[in-house]
N, C-alpha and C positions, 0 to 999 in steps of 0.2 A: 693449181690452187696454192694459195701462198701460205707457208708454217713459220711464224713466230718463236723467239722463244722468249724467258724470261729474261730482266735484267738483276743480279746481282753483287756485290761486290764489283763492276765494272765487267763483269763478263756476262755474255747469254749463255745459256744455259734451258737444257730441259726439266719440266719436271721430274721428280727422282721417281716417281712410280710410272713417269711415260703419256700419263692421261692429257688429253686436249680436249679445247672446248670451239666449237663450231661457231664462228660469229656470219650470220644471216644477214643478208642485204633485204632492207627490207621493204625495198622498194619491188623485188622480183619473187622474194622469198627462196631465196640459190645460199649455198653457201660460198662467205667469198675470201674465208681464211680460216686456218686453225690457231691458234694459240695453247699453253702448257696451261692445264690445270692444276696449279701447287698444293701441295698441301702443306702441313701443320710442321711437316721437318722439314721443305723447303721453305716454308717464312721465318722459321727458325735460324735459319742460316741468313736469314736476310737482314731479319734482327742484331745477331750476331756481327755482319758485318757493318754494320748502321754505328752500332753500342762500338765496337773497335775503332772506327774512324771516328767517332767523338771523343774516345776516353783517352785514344791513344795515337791519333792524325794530328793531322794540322792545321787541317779544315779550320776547328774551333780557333786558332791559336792566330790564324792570320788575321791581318787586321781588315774591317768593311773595302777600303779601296783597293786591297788586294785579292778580294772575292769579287769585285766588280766587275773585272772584266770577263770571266767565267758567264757569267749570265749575260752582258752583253754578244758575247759571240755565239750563246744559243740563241739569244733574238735575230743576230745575223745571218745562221743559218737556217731560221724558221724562215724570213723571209726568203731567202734563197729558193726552198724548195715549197714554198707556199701554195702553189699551184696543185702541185702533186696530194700535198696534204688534206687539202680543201675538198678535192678530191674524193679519196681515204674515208676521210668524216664523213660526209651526204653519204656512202656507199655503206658505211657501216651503223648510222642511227638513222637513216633517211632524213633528219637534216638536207633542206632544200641547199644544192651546190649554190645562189647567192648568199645563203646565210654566212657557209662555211664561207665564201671566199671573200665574203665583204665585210663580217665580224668575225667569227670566232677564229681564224686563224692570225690574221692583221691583229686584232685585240689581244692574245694569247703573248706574240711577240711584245707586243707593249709594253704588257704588265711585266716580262722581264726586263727591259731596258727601265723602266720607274724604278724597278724597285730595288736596282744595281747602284740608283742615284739617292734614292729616296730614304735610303738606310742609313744613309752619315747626319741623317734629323735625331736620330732615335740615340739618347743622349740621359748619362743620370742629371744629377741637377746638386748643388750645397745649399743646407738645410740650415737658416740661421735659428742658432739656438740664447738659450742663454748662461748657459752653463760656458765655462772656460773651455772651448770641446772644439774641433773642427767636423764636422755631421755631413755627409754626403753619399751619394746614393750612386751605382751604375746599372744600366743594364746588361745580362748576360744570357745567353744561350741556354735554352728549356736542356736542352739533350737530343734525347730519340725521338721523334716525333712521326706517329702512325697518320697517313692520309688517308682517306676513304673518301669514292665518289662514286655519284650515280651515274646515269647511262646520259643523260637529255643532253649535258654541255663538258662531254670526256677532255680534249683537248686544253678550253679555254679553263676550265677548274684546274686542271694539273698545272698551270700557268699560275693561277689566283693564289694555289697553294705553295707549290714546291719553292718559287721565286720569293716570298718574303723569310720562309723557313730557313733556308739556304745561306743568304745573302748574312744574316746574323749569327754563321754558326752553326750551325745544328743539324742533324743529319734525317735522314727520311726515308721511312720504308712505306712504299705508297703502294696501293691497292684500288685501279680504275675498277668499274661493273664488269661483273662477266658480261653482260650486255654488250657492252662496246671496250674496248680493250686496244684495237689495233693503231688509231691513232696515237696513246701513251706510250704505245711500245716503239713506234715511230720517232716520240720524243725521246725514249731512251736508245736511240740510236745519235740523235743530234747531242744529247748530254756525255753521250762517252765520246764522240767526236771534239767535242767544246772539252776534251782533257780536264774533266771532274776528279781531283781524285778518288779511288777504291773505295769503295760504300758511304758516300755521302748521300749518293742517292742508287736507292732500290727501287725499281718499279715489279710492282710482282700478281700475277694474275688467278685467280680463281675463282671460287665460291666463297662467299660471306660464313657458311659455319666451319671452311677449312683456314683458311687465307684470313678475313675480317673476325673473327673469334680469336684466332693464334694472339695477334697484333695489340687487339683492347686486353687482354688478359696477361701478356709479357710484364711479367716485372724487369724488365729491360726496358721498356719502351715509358718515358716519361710526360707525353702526350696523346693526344687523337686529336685531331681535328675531322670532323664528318660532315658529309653535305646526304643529305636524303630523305628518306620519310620518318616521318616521328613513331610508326612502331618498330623501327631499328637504330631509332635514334635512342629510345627508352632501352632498348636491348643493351648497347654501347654504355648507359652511362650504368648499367648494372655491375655488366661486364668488366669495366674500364674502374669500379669501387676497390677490385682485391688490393689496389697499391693507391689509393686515390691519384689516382693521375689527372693532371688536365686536361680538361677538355672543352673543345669547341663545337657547336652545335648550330649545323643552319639546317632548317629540318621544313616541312612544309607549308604550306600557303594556302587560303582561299580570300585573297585579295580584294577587295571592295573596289568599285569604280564610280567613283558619285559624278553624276551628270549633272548639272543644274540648267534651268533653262537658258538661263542667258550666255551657255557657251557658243561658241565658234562651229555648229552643227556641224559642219563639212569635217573639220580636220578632232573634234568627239568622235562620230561614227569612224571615221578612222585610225584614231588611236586606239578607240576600245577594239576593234580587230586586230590589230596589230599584240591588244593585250591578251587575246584568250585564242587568237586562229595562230599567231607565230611557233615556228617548231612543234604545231600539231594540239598547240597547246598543253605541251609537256615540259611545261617551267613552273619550279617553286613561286614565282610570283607573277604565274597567270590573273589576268583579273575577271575572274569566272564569275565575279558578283557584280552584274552592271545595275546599280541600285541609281535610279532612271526618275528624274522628276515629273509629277504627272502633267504638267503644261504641256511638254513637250513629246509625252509617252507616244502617242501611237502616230506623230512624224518620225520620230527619232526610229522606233521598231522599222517603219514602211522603210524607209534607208537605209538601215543597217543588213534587212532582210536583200533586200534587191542588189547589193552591193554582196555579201556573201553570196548568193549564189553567182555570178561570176567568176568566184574565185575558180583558177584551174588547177583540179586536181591530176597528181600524175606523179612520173619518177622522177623523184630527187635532183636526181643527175640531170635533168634537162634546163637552161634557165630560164623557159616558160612557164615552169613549175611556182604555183604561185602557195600550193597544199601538197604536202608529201605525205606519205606512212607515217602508220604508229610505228614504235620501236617490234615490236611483236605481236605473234597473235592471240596468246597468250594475254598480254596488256590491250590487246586492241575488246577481247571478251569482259576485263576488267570494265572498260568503257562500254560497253552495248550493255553489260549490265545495270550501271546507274541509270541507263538512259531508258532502262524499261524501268524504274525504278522512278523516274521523271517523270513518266506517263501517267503515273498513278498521283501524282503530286502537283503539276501544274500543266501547261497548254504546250505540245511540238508542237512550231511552229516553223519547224526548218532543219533538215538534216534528219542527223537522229539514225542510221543503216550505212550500210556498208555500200558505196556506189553501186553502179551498171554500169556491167562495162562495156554496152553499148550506147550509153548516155552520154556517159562522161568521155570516153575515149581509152579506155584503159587496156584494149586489146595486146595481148602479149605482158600485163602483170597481172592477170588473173591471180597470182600466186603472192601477190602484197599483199600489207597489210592494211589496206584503207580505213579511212571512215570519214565518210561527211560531216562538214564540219556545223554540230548542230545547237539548237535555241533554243531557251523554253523561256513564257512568259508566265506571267502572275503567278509568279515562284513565291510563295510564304519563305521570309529569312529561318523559318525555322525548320524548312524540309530538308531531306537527308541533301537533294542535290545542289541546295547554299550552305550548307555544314562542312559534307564531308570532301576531303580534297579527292577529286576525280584523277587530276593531271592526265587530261586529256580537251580537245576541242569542243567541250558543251559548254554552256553561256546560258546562267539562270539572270531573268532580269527581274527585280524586283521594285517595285513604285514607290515614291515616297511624295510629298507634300510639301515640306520644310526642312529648314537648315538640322535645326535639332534633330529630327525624326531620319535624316541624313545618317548622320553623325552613332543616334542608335545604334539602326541597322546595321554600319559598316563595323563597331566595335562587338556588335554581339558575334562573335566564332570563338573559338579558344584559338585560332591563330592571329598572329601579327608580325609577319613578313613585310606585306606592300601595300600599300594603295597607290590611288590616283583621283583629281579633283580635278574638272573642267568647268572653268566660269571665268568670264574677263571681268568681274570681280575680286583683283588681287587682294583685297583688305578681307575679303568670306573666307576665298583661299588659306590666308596662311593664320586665319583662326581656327578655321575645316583640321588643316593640316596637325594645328597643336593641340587639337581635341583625340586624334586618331591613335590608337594605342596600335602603333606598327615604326619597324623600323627605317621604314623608305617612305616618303611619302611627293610620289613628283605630280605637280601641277601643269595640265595641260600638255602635258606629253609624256610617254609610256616608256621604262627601260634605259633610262638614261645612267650605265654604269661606268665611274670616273676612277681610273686607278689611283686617284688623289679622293676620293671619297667613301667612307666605311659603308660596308653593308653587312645584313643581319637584321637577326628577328626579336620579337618580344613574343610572351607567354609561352604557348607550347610551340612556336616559330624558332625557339632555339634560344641560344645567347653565345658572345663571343661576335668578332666581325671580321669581315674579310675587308681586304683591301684598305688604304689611306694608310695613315699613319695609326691608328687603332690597330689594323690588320698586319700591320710588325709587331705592335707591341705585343700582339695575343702568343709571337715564339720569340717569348723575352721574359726572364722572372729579374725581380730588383733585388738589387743586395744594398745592404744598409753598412756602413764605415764609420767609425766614432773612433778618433782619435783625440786625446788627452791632452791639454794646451795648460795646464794650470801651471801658472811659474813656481811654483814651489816643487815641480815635477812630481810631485804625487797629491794622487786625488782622495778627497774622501773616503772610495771605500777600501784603498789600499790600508789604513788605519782604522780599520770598521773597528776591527777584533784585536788590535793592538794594545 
C-alpha cells in the first residue's frame, strides 16, 4: 500500500501528529493508499510558508512571461505521465478510467498551458479624465490565496484553480477532499519537479474543521476560492468574515434540462444521460431536472428508459465500464435516502437499489459502492427530489406544456449553476437561454467547458468564476494611480488651506 505525504514549502512531509487517512477504492471498497491527516499547526506552517514566498519571493516580483514556463512544463509532464494518472483517478473517486483518460487528465494539462498564455490579456487600462491628471489602473496579485475542493473532479479543479492563481503572482495553500487526495498529491510531485519555487504552492491534506477551518480563518490568508456544497460553502463565507477576505464560491446545482418537442430525440435522450448518469452523477451541474414537454413525454421516457438500462455497470477501471461507484458508502446511503424519499413523491420508474450482483455481473465487487442508475416521473418541481441537490444518479422528470411554463419551472430552485435547452429552434433557444437565471446555459449539448470560457453560478450556486478571462481576474485586485499633470505643477488642493 502506498503512503503519501503532504506538500509544504517544497518539501513532503508528515503530519506533525503522525495521523493518516485511508483513501478507499471504490470501485472494490480495499484501501488503496494512506495520506497525512494535517491539522491546524501543520496548515499553519503551510500558510506561513505561502505568506513568506509572496511577502518575501519572487514569485510575485517576476514578470507573467517569466512564470510561464513553470506551468508550461507542469502541462508537459502531466502529459508525460498521463496514463498512470488517469489511472490514480478512476482508482480513487471511481471515476470511469475513459473519463479520466479522455477529459479530466488531457483537460487538466490544458488549463495549464491556457493560462501560462492567457495571463499577458490581463491588463490595467488609462482612464480619461478631465481634470489635468494622468488616471490609470493595473492589476496586482490578491496574495495568499486558500483553495478548497470537493471530491467528484480532484485533479481537473486543482488545474482550474491553482494555474490562473499562480501564473499572476500569488501563492496558494490548497486543500483537495479527504475523499480523494491522491491524485493532487500526485500533482504536487510534478509541481516540485517543474522547479516551483519554496511555497508558492502548498497542497496539504485533511479534514475540513482541521485543514479547511485553519485556512478561511488565517488572517494570513487574503482569499478562498471554494468549489462544493452550499452548507459549507455558507460555513466558509462565515468563517472567511473575521478579515473579510475574498472569496469565491461555486457551490451547488439542480440544473434544469428543458426538452421541447421539436428537438433532435436521438442525440436529447442522449445528452440528458450524459447530464445526470456522467461520473455517477456526482457533478455540481448534473441536470437532475429533465423538465420534458408533454408532446413528446411518454416517447421520450420509453427511450430514455431502454437506453439506461443497458448501461454497464462495473469497476471503474475496466473501459467497458460505461457506470462506475459512488465516491462511498456513506454518500451512496446519502442517495438510497432521497430515493426512498422519491417514492413517497412521484413514480420509480427505473433504478432506484443497489445492483445484483448476479444481474449485473459484479461478482468479486460485492464490496463497491454501487447504485443503479435511477428515474422518477411525474415529479412536482416542488418535491424534495427537484429542490434538493442529491449529487448522485436520480433523474426527476417533470412535464411542462409551453415555453413559458418551461421557463417557470427551470427558474423555480434557489440554485443557478446550469442548464440545458434542446430544440432546432435556434431563435426559442437563445430567448430560453436569456430567460434562465443560471450561469451556463448550453444549447443542445451537455458540458461543454472552454478554458477560454467563465464558469459559475447565480443565487445560492455561488458567485465568482472559474476559468476565461473572468477566472484571472477573480486572483487579481485593481489599484488606481493619479498623477498630477497640471503645468503650474501644483494642484488645487496643494493650496486648499494656504
Amino acid at each position: 500500500m502506498k503512503k503519501y505525504q503532504t506538500y509544504i514549502n517544497g518539501e513532503f512531509v508528515e503530519a506533525g501528529n503522525k495521523n493518516t487517512i485511508a483513501s478507499i477504492n471504490p470501485s472494490i471498497g480495499e484501501t488503496l493508499a494512506e495520506f497525512p491527516a494535517a491539522d491546524a499547526k501543520d496548515t499553519e506552517k503551510a500558510i506561513k510558508a505561502a505568506r513568506f514566498a509572496f511577502d518575501s519571493g519572487d514569485w510575485p516580483k517576476m514578470q507573467i512571461i517569466e512564470r510561464a514556463p513553470y506551468l508550461q512544463k507542469i502541462a508537459q509532464i502531466i502529459r508525460e505521465e498521463a496514463a498512470e494518472l488517469a489511472k490514480l483517478e478512476s482508482q480513487d473517486t471511481g471515476k470511469t478510467i475513459k473519463q479520466t483518460t479522455f477529459i479530466d487528465i488531457p483537460t487538466a494539462a490544458s488549463a495549464f498551458e491556457y493560462f501560462a498564455a492567457a495571463a499577458s490579456a490581463v491588463k490595467g487600462e488609462t482612464i480619461p479624465i478631465h481634470n489635468p491628471a494622468l488616471s490609470f489602473t493595473f492589476r496586482e496579485p490578491i496574495g495568499v490565496i486558500g483553495q478548497i475542493i470537493p471530491w467528484n473532479y480532484p485533479f481537473l479543479m486543482a488545474a482550474w484553480k491553482i494555474a490562473p492563481a499562480i501564473i499572476l503572482g500569488n501563492t496558494i495553500v490548497f486543500k483537495p477532499s479527504q475523499l480523494a487526495s491522491l491524485s493532487c498529491l500526485e500533482l504536487a510531485k510534478i509541481i516540485q519537479e517543474a522547479g516551483l519555487p519554496k511555497g508558492v504552492v502548498n497542497i496539504i491534506t485533511g479534514t475540513a474543521n482541521e485543514v479547511g477551518k485553519t485556512i478561511c480563518e488565517s488572517k494570513l490568508v487574503d482569499m478562498v476560492s471554494f468549489t462544493g456544497g452550499n452548507t459549507a460553502g455558507k460555513e466558509i463565507m462565515k468563517m472567511a468574515s473575521g478579515n473579510t477576505k475574498k472569496l469565491s464560491l461555486e457551490l451547488g446545482g439542480k440544473s434544469p434540462n428543458i426538452v421541447f418537442a421539436d428537438c433532435d430525440i436521438e442525440a436529447a435522450v442522449g445528452g440528458s444521460m450524459s447530464a445526470i448518469f456522467m461520473n455517477q452523477g456526482q457533478m455540481c451541474t448534473a441536470g437532475s431536472r429533465l423538465i420534458l414537454e408533454d408532446k413528446i413525454y411518454d416517447k421520450f421516457i420509453d427511450l430514455l428508459v431502454t437506453k439506461t438500462k443497458k448501461l454497464k455497470i462495473g469497476n471503474a477501471a475496466s473501459y467497458d465500464t460505461d457506470f462506475g461507484p459512488l465516491i462511498s458508502a456513506e454518500h451512496r446511503q446519502n442517495v438510497l435516502n432521497y430515493i426512498e424519499i422519491g417514492k413517497h413523491e412521484a413514480k420509480l420508474i427505473s433504478g432506484g437499489t443497489i445492483p445484483d450482483v448476479d444481474r449485473v455481473g459484479l461478482h468479486g465487487l460485492e464490496n463497491g459502492f454501487y447504485l443503479e442508475p435511477t428515474i422518477f416521473t411525474d415529479v412536482d418541481n416542488n418535491a424534495r427530489i427537484a429542490q434538493e441537490e442529491i449529487f448522485g444518479p436520480v433523474l426527476s422528470i417533470i412535464k411542462f406544456s409551453g415555453q413559458d411554463e418551461a421557463v417557470k419551472i427551470a427558474n423555480n430552485t434557489r440554485f443557478g449553476l446550469a442548464a440545458m435547452v434542446w430544440t432546432k429552434d435556434l431563435t426559442r433557444a437563445n430567448q430560453v437561454a436569456q430567460q434562465l437565471r443560471c450561469g451556463t446555459v448550453w444549447i443542445n449539448t451537455y458540458g461543454g467547458f472552454y478554458n477560454e470560457a467563465p464558469f459559475g453560478g447565480y443565487k445560492e450556486s455561488g458567485f465568482g468564476r472559474e476559468l476565461g478571462k473572468e477566472g484571472l481576474l477573480e486572483y487579481t485586485q485593481t489599484k488606481h494611480v493619479n498623477i498630477d499633470l497640471n503645468p503650474t505643477g501644483k494642484s488645487l488642493v496643494t493650496s486648499w488651506f494656504a
